[in-house]
C-alpha positions as CSV (number, residue, x, y, z in Angstrom):
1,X,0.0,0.0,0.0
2,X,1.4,3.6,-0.9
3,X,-0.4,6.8,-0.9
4,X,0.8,10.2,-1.7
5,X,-0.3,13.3,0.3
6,X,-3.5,14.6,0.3
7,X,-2.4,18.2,-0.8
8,X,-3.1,18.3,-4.3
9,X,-6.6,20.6,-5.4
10,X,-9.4,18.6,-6.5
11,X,-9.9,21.0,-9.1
12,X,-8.6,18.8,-11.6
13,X,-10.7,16.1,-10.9
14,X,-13.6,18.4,-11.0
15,X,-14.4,17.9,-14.9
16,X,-14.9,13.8,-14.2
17,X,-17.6,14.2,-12.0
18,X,-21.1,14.5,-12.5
19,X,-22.7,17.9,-12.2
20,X,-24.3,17.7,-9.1
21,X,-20.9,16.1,-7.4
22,X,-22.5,13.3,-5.8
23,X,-21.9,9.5,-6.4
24,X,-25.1,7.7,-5.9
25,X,-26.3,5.9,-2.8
26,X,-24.1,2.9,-4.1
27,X,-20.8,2.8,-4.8
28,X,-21.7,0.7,-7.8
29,X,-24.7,2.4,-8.6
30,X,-24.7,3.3,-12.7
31,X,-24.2,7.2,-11.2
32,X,-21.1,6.0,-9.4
33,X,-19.2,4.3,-12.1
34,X,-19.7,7.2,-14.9
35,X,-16.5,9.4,-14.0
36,X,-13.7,6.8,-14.5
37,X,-15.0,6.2,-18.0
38,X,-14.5,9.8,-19.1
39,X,-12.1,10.5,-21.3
40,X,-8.8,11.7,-19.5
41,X,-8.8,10.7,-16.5
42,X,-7.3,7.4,-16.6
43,X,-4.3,9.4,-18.1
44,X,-4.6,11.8,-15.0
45,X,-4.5,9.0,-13.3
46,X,-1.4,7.1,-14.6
47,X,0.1,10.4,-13.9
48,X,-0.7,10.7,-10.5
49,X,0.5,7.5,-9.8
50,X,3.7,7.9,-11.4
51,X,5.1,10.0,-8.6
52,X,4.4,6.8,-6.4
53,X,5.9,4.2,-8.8
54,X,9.1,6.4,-8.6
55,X,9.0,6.7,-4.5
56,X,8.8,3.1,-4.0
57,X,11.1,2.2,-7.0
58,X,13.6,3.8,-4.4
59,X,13.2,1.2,-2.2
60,X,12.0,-2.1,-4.4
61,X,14.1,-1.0,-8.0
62,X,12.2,-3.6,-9.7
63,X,8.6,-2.9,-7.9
64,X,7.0,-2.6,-11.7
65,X,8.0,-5.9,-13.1
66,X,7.0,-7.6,-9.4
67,X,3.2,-6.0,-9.3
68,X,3.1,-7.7,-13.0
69,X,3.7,-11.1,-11.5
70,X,1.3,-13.5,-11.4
71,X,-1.1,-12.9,-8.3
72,X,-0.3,-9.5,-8.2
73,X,-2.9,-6.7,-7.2
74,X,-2.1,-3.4,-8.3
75,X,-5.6,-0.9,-7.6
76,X,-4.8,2.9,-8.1
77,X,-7.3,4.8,-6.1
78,X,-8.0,8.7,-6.3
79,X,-9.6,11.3,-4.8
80,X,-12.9,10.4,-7.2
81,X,-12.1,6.9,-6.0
82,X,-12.5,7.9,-2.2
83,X,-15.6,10.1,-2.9
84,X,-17.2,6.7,-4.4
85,X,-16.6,4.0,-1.9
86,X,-15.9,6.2,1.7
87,X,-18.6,9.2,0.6
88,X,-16.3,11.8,1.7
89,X,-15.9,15.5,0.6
90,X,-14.0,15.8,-2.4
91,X,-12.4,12.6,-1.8
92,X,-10.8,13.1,1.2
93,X,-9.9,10.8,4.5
94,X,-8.2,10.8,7.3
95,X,-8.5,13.0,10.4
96,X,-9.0,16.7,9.8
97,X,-6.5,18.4,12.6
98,X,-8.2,21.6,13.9
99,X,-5.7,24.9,13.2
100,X,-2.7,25.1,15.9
101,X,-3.4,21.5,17.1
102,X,-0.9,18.1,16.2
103,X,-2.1,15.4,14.8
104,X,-1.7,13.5,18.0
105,X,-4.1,15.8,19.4
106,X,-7.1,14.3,17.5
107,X,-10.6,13.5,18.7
108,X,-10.6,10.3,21.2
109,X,-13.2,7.9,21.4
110,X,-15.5,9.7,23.3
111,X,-18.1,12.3,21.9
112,X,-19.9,15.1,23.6
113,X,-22.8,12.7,23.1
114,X,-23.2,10.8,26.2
115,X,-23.1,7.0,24.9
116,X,-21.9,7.9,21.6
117,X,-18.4,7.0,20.6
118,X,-16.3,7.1,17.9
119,X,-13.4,5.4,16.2
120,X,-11.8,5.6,12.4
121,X,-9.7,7.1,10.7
122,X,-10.8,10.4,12.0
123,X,-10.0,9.3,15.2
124,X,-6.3,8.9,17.0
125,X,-4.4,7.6,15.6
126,X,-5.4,7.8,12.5
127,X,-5.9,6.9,8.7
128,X,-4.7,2.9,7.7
129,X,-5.9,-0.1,9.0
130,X,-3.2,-0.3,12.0
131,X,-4.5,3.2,12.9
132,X,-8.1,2.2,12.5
133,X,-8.0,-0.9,13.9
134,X,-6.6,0.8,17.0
135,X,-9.4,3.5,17.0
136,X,-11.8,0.8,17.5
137,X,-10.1,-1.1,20.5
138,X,-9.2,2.5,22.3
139,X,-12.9,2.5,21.8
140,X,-13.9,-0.9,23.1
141,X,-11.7,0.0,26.2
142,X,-13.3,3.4,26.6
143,X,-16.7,1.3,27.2
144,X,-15.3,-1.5,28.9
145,X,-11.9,-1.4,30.4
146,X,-9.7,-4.4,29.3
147,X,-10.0,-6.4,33.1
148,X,-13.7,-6.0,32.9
149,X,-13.3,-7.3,29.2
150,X,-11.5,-10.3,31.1
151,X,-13.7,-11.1,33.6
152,X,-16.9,-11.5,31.2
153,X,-14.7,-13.4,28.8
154,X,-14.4,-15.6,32.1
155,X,-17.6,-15.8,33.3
156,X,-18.7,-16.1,29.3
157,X,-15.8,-19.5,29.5
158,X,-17.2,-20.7,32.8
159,X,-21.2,-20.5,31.2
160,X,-19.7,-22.4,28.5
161,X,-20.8,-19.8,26.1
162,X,-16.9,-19.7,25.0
163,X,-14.3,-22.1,24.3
């Protein structure tokens, strides 16, 4: 998995999308799957990707002739590709810092919604699926610490209701 950062406009990916902006209520509704069949923008997005071919070539020289191997997986996403399957603004994801804060300083798992909590990758620590797999057991542990998590695994064990 590589990604580049999310700082470039969406302005130029403004022409492949539909008038209204939206996706469709699916992501493979027939509204959904117009944009990447317009013409330019899969050369946009060879283009884009080409700065990440060359950063990982860095690493893994040979990267291009591997992802042509068989068994291979090579999906390039972008920002119309985010908009489509996560319905975010303009593509976008991750955790939107608030001005003069870190990104360590990010929203928690707790909400000013009594018994509402929240985890993802707009929660610390962030975008990925370490990050957002993490979100989701800080908030598991907000609700129930991990020695109460312990003793109903226990008494769950003892019930026979677990093996």
């Amino acid at each position: 998995h590589a990604c580049t950062a999310a700082s470039d406009s969406f302005d130029e990916w403004l022409p492949f999308q539909d008038e209204t902006g939206k996706v469709g209520s699916s992501p493979n509704s027939i509204t959904s799957q117009t944009y990447n069949k317009q013409q330019g923008y899969k050369e946009l997005k060879e283009q884009k990707a080409e700065a990440l071919w060359k950063a990982v070539e860095c690493v893994i020289p040979d990267i291009r002739e591997r992802a042509k191997r068989k068994g291979s997986v090579v999906l390039i996403g972008t920002p119309l590709t985010h908009r489509r399957y996560n319905q975010r603004y303009k593509g976008t994801y991750g955790p939107g810092v608030n001005p003069g804060k870190e990104v360590w300083e990010l929203a928690g798992a707790t909400t000013p919604i009594n018994g509402l909590y929240a985890c993802g990758d707009t929660s610390f620590p962030g975008i990925g699926l370490p990050g957002v797999a993490a979100s989701g057991t800080i908030a598991a542990n907000t609700i129930a610490p991990v020695g109460k998590q312990l003793a109903l695994m226990k008494e769950l064990r003892e019930m026979g209701a677990l093996q």
